[in-house]
Structure formats: structure tokens, C-alpha cells
C-alpha positions in Angstrom: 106.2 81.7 115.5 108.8 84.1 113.9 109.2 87.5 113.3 109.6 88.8 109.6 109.9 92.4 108.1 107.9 92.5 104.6 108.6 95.5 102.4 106.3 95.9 99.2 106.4 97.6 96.3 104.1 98.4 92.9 104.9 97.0 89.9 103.3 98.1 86.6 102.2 95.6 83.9 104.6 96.9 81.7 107.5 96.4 83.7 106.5 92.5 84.8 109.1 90.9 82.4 112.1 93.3 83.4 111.6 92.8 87.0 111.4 88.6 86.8 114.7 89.4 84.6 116.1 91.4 87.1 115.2 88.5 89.8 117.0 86.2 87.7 120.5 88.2 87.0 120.3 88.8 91.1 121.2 85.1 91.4 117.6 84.3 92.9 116.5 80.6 93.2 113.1 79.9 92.1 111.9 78.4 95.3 108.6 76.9 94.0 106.3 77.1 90.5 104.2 79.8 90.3 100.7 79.0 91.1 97.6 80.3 91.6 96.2 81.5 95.2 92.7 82.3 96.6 92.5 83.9 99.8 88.6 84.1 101.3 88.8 87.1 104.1 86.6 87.1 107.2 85.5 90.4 109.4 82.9 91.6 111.5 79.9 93.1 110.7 81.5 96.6 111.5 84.7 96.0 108.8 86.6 96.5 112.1 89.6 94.6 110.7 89.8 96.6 107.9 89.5 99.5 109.4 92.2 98.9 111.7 95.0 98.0 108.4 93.8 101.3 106.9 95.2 102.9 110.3 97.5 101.0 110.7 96.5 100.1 114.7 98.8 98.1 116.7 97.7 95.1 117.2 95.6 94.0 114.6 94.5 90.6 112.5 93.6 89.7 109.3 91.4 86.2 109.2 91.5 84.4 105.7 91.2 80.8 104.5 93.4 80.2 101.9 93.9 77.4 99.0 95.9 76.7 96.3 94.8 75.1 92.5 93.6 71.9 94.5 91.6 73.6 97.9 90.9 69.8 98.6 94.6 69.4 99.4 95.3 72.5 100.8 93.3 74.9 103.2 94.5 76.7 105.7 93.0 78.8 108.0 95.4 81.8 108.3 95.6 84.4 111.3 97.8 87.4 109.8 98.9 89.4 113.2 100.7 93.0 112.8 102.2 93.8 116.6 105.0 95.9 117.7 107.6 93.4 117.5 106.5 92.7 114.0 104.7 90.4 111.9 103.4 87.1 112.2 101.1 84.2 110.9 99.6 81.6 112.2 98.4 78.6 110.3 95.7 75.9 110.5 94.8 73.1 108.4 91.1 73.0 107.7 88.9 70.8 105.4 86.0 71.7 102.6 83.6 71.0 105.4 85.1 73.5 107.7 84.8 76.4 105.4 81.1 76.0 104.4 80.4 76.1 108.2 82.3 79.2 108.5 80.9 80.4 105.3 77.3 79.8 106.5 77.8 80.5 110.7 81.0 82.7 110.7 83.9 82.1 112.5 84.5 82.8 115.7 87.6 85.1 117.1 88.7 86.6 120.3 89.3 90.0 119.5 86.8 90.5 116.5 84.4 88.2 117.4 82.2 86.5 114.7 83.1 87.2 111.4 81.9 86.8 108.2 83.3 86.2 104.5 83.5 89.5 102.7 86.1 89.1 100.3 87.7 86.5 97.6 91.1 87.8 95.9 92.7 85.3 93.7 96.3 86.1 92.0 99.3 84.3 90.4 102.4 84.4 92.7 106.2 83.7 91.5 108.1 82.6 94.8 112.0 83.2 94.5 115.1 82.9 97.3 118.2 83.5 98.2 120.0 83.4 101.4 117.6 84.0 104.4 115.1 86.4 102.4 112.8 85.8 100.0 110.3 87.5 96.9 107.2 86.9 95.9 105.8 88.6 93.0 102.2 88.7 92.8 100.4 89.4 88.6 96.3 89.3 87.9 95.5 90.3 91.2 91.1 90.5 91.1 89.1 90.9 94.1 85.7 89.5 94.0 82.4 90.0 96.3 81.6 87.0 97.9 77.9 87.6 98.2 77.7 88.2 93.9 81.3 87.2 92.3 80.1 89.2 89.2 81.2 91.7 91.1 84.8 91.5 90.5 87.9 94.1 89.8 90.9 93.5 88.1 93.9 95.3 89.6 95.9 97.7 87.3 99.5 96.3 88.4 101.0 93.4 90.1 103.1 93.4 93.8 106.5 92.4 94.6 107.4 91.9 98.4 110.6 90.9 100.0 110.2 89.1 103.2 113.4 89.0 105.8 113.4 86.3 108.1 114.3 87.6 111.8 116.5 90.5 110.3 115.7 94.1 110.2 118.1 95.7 107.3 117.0 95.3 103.7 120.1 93.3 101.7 121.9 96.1 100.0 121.4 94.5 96.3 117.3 94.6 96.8 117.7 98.3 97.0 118.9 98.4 92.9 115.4 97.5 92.5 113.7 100.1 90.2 111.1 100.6 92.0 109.0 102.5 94.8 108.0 101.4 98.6 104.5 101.2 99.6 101.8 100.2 102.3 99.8 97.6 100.5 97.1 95.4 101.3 95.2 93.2 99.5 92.0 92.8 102.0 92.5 96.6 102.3 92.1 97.7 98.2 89.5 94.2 97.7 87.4 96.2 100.2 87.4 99.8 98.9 87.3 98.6 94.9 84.7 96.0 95.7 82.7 98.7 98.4 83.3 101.8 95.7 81.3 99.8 92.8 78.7 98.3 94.7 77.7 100.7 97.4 80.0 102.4 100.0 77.2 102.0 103.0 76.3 98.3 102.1 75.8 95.9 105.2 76.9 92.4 104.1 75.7 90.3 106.3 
């Protein structure tokens, strides 16, 4: 388990190609080809994790199961925890078989207690590094509902975030970076566009 500080910031469409070029004159090193994620996000009948990012309580979780292009090959079952020390994740392989059953009987955890799927997001993230941090840049970010996926919404920009490994001072080159700060969540903005179109007092479960 390790600590990390995560600072994120908007990105418009426009301005995709000059931030990847300013990545690449900042001496970054691709760390792995951009690929396409899906994350499935569980919560409790009450939406009491989401809730709790929008805020911003200490402690709180977020619950997902996320894959890659090939979900046979990689699930993982991913506990996102915001405490006062900081961040942290823990991971767990899971199989195809594991997330119908939680798909169809919830999952189970200690502080929410049985939750439910209520969101898919799906994006394309670039990964880049360099010394002990690292970016990610996230483009076609959609959310989806995961009772009718023709409910969908495509998001209007894309999301960079620098992530510090066990270091709490942002590298004074990242703060050329043409752009503004912000508190962003993708479970948080899946729930409200998703909610917003359907019907804002909907039960899902």
C-alpha cells in the first residue's frame, strides 16, 4: 500500500494535441500504449458512496471492477480509498464468473455494505513517466447506465492527472502546464449526467 497525491486538471478537445506535444518536449517517457479502459462502479442503494466524493468525507471508497480491451485477461476488482494520510488502492484479480455474480447478487463491503452496479465509464488513456511521477491523460470519456446502456453521455473534454508517488510537492516543470486544477471524478459526473437524463429520484435496484 502507498500513498500518492493526484492533482487533475480539464482539458478541452481542442487543446488534446498541444498538451500530448507539450508531454513530449517535457522529456516524458511513454510508459505503456494507450488503451482503452472500462471501469463498472458499485454503491448502495442510497448512492452513499457518491454522496460522500461529492463532499468530499474522510474516509470514503469507491468499489469498481475494471478491464482492459481483453476483460478475460484482466479484471480487477478495485477498492479506491481517500483517508487523511492520502490516497490509496487496493487491487484484486477477479474472473468473468466473479462479476456476473456480483452483477446479479452485489457485492459485499464493510462500510457500504451490499452494493450494486450503477455505472459503466469507458475512456482512452495515454500513460507517460518520468522520474518518480507519472500522467495519464484520459480522451472519449462516456458514462453509460448499466441497467439500459442507450443511456450513455459523452463527455465534452478529456482529463489529465499527475500522480506523485510518496511526495507531496508538485515538480516545478508540471506547473508550466497551461491549464487549471480541479476536483474531478469520474463515478461522481457518470452519476449526475447519467441521473440528470434519466430521472434524478430513480431507484436502481
Amino acid at each position: 500500500m502507498s500513498f500518492r497525491l493526484e492533482d487533475k486538471y480539464i482539458v478541452n478537445n481542442e487543446d488534446k494535441i498541444k498538451i500530448l506535444s507539450f508531454i513530449e518536449k517535457s522529456d516524458f517517457e511513454q510508459e505503456f500504449k494507450n488503451r482503452d479502459i472500462t471501469s463498472i462502479y458499485f454503491d448502495d442503494k442510497n448512492l452513499r458512496m457518491f454522496h460522500d466524493s461529492e463532499e468530499g468525507s474522510t474516509p470514503r471508497k469507491k468499489i469498481r471492477v475494471r478491464f482492459y480491451e481483453d476483460k478475460n485477461k484482466n479484471l480487477n476488482l478495485e477498492k479506491k480509498i481517500n483517508s487523511q494520510e492520502g490516497k490509496f488502492k487496493i487491487t484484486k484479480k477477479i474472473n468473468f464468473n466473479d462479476l456476473n455474480n456480483y452483477k446479479k447478487n452485489g457485492y459485499y463491503d464493510s462500510t457500504y455494505g451490499i452494493c450494486y452496479p450503477v455505472l459503466k465509464v469507458n475512456y482512452n488513456r495515454y500513460y507517460f513517466k518520468k522520474k518518480d511521477y507519472r500522467i495519464t491523460f484520459d480522451i472519449n470519456i462516456n458514462f453509460k447506465d448499466t441497467n439500459n446502456e442507450n443511456f450513455r453521455y459523452l463527455e465534452n473534454f478529456s482529463v489529465l492527472e499527475v500522480k506523485i508517488l510518496n511526495k507531496f510537492n508538485i515538480p516545478l516543470e508540471l506547473e508550466q502546464l497551461p491549464l487549471n486544477k480541479i476536483r474531478y471524478s469520474k463515478y461522481s459526473e457518470g452519476i449526475k449526467k447519467i441521473y440528470d437524463r434519466i430521472d434524478k429520484n430513480r431507484i436502481y435496484f
